[in-house]
N, C-alpha and C positions, 0 to 999 in steps of 0.2 A: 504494500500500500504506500502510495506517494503521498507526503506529508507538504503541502506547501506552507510556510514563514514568511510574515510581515513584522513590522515590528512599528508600532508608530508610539508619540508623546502625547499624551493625552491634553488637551487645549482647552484653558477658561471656556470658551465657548460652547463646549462638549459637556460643561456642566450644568446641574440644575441646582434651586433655592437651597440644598443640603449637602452642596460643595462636592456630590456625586457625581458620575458620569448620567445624564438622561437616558432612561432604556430605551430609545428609540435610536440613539447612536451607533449599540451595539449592532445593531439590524444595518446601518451604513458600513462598521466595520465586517461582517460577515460580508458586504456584499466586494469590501476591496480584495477580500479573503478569495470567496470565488475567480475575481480577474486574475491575481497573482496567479491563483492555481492553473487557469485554463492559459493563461503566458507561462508560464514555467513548463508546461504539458508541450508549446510549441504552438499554440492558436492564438487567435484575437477574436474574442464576441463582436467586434465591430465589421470584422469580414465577415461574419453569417449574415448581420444585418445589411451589409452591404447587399446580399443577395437575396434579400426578404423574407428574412429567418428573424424570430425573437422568442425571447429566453423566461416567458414572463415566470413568477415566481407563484405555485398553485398553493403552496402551505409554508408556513414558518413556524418554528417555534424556538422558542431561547427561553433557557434557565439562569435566573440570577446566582449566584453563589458568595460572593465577596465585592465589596464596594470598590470601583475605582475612582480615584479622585485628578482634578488638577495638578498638572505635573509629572506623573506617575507612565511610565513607560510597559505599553501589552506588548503582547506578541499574539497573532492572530495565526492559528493552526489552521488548515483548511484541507479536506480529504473528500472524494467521494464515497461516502457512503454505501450509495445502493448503484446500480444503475444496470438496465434491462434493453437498450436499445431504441429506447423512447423517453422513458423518465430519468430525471437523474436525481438522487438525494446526494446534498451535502453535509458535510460535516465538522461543524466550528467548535473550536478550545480557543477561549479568550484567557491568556496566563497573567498576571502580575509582575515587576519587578521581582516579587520573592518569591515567583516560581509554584504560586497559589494560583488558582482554577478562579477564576474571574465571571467566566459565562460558559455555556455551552450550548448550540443548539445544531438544527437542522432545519434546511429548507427544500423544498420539493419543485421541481422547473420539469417543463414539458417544451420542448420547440414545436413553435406554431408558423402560417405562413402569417408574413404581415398582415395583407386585406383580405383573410376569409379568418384567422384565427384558428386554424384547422390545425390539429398535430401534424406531425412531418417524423419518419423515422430517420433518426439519430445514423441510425446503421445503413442506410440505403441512401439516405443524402448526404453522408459527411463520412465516409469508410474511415478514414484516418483518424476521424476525433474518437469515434465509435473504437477503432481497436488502441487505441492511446487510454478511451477509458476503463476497456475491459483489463489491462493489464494494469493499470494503476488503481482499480477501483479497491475497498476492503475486502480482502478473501474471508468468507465465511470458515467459520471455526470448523473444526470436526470432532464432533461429539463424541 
């Protein structure tokens, strides 16, 4: 499983009234997390859309675990998840400076075409992204 790393400074801006990061941030950094990933992999989301593919986002969810504040330096893990050829789940670890679990979540993307919104398979439109994912995606365990 391919792990992709960012690493940003958290910024006044990023905060809300109790000097925390705003949980809606978190959901912006998950989504640098994904770019990193799919650039590190050797793509750019902006060439799909260039060709009238988009990436919309079906499900989210993120777990709070420890506060981050102003000033304070994450690091954004990113992995996929799941992924079947059509769907893809990813996979975010928001860390701390000291190496504490921050956030965690998961989000669920489907490519559609631009002007019908219709799924489009992953594997029959994009062969390369498709076999870039199945070999980086998480290997199920064996029980």
């Amino acid at each position: 499983m391919f792990i992709a790393e960012n690493e940003i400074e958290v910024r006044y801006a990023e905060t809300d009234q109790m000097g925390v990061v705003y949980h809606a941030n978190y959901l912006k950094w998950e989504e640098l997390g994904r770019t990193k990933l799919i650039n590190d992999l050797g793509f750019y989301y902006a060439d799909m859309e260039a060709d009238g593919i988009l990436s919309p986002v079906m499900d989210i969810q993120t777990s709070y675990k420890t506060p981050v504040r102003y000033g304070d330096k994450v690091k954004i893990k990113t992995w996929i998840e799941k992924y079947d050829g059509l769907r893809v789940v990813y996979g975010y670890e928001i860390v701390n400076g000291k190496n504490e679990v921050a956030a965690t979540g998961l989000s669920s993307h489907v490519c559609v075409k631009k002007e019908s919104f219709r799924p489009i398979s992953i594997k029959r439109m994009y062969p390369e992204w498709h076999e870039a994912y199945e070999k980086n995606k998480k290997q199920d365990e064996l029980v």
